[in-house]
C-alpha positions as CSV (number, residue, x, y, z in Angstrom):
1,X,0.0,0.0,0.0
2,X,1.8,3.2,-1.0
3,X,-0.6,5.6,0.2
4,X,-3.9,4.9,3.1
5,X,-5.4,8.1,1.2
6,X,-4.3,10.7,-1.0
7,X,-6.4,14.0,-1.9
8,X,-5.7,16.4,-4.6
9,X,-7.1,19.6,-4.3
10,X,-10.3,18.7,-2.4
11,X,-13.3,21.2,-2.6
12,X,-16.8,20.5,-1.0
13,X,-19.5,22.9,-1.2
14,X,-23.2,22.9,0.6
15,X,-25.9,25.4,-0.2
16,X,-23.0,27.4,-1.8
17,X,-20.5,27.2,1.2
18,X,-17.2,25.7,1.3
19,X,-16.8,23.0,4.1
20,X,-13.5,22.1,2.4
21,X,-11.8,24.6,0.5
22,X,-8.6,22.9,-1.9
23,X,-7.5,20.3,0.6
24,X,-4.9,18.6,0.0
25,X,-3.4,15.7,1.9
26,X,-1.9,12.3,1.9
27,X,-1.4,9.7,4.5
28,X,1.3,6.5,3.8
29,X,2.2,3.1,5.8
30,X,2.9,3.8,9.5
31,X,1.5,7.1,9.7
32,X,-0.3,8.6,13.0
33,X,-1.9,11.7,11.8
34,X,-3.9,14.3,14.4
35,X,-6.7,16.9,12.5
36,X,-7.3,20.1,15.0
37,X,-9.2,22.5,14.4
38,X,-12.6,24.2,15.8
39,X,-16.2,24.0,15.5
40,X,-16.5,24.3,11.8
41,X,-13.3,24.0,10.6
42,X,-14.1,21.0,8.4
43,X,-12.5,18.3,10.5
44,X,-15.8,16.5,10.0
45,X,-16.3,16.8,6.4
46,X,-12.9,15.7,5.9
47,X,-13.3,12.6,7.4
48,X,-16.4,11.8,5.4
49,X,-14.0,12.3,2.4
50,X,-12.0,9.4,3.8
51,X,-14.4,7.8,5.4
52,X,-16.2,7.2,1.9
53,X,-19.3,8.7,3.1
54,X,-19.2,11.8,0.6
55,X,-17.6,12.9,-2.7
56,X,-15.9,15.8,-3.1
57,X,-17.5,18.5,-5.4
58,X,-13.7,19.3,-7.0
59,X,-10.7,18.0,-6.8
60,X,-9.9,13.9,-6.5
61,X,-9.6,11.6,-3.5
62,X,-8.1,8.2,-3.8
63,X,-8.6,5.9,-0.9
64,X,-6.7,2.8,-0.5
65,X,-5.8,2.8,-3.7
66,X,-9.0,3.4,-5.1
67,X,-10.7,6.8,-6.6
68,X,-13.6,8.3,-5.2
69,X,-16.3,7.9,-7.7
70,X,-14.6,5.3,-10.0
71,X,-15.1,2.4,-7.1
72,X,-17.7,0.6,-5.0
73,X,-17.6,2.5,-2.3
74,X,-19.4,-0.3,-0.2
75,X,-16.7,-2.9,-0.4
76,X,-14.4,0.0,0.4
77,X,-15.6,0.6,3.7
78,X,-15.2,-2.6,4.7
79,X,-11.3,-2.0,4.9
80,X,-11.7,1.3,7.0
81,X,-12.9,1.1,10.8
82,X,-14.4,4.3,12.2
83,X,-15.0,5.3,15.5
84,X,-17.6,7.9,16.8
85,X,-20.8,9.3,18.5
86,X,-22.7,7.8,15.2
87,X,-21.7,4.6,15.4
88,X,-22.2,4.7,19.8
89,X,-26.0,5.6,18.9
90,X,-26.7,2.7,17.2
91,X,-25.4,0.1,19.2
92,X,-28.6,-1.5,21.4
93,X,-27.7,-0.4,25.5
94,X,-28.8,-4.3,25.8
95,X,-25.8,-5.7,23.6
96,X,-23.1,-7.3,24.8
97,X,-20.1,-5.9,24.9
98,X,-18.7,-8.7,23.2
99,X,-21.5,-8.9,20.5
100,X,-20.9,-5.2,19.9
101,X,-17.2,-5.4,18.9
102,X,-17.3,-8.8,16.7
103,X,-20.6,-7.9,14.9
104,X,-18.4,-5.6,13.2
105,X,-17.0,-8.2,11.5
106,X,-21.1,-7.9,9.7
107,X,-20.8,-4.3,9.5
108,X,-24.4,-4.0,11.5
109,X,-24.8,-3.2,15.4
110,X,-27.0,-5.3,17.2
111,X,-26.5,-9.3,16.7
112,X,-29.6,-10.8,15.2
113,X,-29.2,-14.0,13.5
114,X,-25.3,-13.8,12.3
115,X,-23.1,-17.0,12.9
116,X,-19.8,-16.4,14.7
117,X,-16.7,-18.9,14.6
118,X,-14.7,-19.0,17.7
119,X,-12.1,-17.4,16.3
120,X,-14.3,-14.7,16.0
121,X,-15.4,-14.8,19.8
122,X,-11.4,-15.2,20.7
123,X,-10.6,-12.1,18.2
124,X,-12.9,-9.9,20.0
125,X,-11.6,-11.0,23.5
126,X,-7.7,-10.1,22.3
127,X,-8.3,-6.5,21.0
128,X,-10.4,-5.9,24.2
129,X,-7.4,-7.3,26.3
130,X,-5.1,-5.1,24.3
131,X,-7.1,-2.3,25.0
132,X,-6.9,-3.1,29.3
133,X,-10.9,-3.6,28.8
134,X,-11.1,-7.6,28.7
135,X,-13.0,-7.5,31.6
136,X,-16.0,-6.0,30.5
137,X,-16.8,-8.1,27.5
138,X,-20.1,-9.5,29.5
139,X,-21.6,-6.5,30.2
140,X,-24.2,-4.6,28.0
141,X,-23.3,-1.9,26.2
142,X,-25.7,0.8,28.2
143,X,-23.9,-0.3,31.4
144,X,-20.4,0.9,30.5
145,X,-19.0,4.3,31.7
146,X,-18.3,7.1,28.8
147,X,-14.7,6.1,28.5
148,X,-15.5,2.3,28.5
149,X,-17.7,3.1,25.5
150,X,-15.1,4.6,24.2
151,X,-12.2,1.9,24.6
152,X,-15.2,-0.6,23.2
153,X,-15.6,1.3,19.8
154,X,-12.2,1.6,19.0
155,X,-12.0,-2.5,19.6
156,X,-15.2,-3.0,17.2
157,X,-13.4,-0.8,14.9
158,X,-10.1,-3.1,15.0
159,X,-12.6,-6.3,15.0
160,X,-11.7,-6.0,10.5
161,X,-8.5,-5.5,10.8
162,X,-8.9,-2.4,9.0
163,X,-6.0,-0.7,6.4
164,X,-7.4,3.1,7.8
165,X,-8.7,3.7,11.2
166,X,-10.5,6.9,11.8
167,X,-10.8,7.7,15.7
168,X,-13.3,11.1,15.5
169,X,-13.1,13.0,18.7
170,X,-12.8,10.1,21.2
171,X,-11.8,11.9,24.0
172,X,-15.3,13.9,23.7
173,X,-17.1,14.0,27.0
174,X,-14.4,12.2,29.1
175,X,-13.2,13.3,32.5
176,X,-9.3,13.2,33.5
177,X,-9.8,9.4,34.7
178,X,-11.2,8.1,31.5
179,X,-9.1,10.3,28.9
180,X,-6.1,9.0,30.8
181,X,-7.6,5.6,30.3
182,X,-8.4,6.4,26.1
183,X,-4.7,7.9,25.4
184,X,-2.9,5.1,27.3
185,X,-4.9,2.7,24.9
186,X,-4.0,4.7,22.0
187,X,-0.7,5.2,22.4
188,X,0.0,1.2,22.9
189,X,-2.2,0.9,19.7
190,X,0.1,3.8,17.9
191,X,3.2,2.3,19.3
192,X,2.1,-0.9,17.1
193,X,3.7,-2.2,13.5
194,X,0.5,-3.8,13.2
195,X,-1.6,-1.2,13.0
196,X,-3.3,0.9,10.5
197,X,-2.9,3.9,9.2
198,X,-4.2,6.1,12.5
199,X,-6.5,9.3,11.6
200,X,-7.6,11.3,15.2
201,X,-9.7,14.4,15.1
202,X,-9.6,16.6,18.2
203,X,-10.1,20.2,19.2
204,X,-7.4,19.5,21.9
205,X,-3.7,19.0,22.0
206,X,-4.4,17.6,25.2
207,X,-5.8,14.6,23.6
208,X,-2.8,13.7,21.2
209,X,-1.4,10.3,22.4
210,X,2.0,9.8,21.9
211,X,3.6,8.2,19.6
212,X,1.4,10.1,16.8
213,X,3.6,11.1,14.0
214,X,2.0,13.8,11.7
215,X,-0.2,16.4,12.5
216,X,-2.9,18.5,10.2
217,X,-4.0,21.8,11.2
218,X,-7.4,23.3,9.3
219,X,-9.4,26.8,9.6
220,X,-12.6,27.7,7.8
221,X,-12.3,24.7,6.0
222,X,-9.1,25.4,4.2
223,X,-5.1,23.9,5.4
224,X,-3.0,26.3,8.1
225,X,-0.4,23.4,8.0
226,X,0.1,19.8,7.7
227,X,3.2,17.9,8.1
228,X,5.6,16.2,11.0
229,X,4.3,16.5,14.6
230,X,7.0,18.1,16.1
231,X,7.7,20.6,13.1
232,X,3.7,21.4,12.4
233,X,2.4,21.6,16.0
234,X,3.7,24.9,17.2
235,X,2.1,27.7,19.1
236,X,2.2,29.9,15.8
237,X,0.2,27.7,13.8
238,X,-2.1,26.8,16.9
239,X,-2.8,30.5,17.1
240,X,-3.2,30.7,13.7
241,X,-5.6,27.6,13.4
242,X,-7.8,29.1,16.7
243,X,-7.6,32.7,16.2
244,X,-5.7,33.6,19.5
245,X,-2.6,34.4,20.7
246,X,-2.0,30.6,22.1
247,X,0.9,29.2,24.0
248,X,1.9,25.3,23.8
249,X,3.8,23.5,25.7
250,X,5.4,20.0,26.0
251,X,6.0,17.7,28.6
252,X,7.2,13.9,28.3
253,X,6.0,13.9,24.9
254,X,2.2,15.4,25.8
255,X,1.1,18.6,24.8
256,X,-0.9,21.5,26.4
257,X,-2.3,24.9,25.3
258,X,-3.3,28.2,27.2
259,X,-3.8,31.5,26.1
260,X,-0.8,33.2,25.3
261,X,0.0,36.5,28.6
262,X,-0.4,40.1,27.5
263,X,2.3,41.4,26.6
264,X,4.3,38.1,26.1
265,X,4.8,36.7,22.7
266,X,3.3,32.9,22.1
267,X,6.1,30.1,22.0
């Protein structure tokens, strides 16, 4: 696989507004990429781009190889796993916890009449041990805490062994505990050969695991800088991507942002 996605030039426009405005962006093998931006950047249209969910209106998008309206987009999907407040609605509060991640494997949320092998069931039970959450694969789904629910999507999202994995927000709605919890997950999960191409969205570089290599930066819908973590991430793009005067900081390899003090210059 030479490149998990690569987008020329991107443009997508609703009711005559641009959500995306000539993005380009590329992801390849071993890549860990974090999209920031705020409410309404585009973070979310983006990742319907790559996500297969939408075409652009100009430009081209190739994912996995394939091109955006030249492919069948519903075999496609199969080889991405996505993770979100979509796909956390759907799932019955009465599943299993164990049904919810390998019924991925059906690409539907609530087992009905689907046949599992017991390579399926054992699967399942690995990626949730990996993730420190083995212990919870016989409880129901509505019984979990927010950053259980969490940790269980991003498992049902692994259940394919997917080429792309797109993590949106998942350290929305978590307190210290449980986002402590999430990024020590993700970071084993980053720190893996095994595993896919990584895509996070976030509005907070407080939620960047480490071990994330690449980092994308968007405002009104348009690129304020994409690249290497360390080189892209700085407190003069973070102003630029928020607009305020920010200051970041980094310590043992986490991040953390704060207004910028009057009269002292961002760095």
């Amino acid at each position: 696989m030479s490149a998990a996605f690569d987008l020329a030039h991107v443009t997508v426009v609703r009711s005559g507004k641009a959500l995306l405005d000539d993005v380009s962006w590329s992801a390849g093998p071993g890549d860990r990429w974090v999209v920031i931006g705020a409410n309404g950047a585009g973070k979310s249209t983006l990742m319907q781009i790559i996500g297969t969910t939408i075409f652009p209106t100009s430009g081209t998008a190739e994912v996995l190889g394939e091109r955006l309206g030249q492919v069948d987009v519903f075999d496609l999907r199969t080889r991405i796993g996505f993770t979100g407040t979509t796909v956390a609605e759907r799932i019955p509060a009465d599943e299993s916890v164990i049904d919810a991640v390998m019924s991925a494997a059906y690409a539907v949320t609530g087992r009905w009449h689907e046949e599992y092998e017991g390579a399926d069931i054992d699967r399942a039970a690995q990626i949730l041990a990996e993730l420190g959450i083995g212990s919870l694969l016989g409880r129901t789904f509505g019984t979990l805490s927010e950053g259980e629910r969490k940790r269980t999507l991003v498992a049902r999202a692994l259940m394919t062994d997917p080429e792309l994995l797109v993590l949106d927000e998942p350290g929305a709605g978590l307190d210290l505990g449980a986002r402590e919890d999430l990024m020590a997950s993700l970071e084993m999960l980053a720190a893996s050969p095994d595993a896919p191409v990584l895509v996070l969205v976030t509005h907070h570089v407080e939620e960047i695991p480490r071990g994330f290599t690449h980092a994308l930066m968007l405002r009104d819908g348009a690129v304020v800088a994409a690249g290497p973590l360390e080189a892209t991430l700085t407190a003069e793009n973070l102003s630029r991507t928020f607009g305020m005067r920010l200051q970041l900081d980094v310590v043992d390899g986490r991040f953390s942002a704060r207004r910028a003090a009057f009269g002292h210059r961002a760095g």
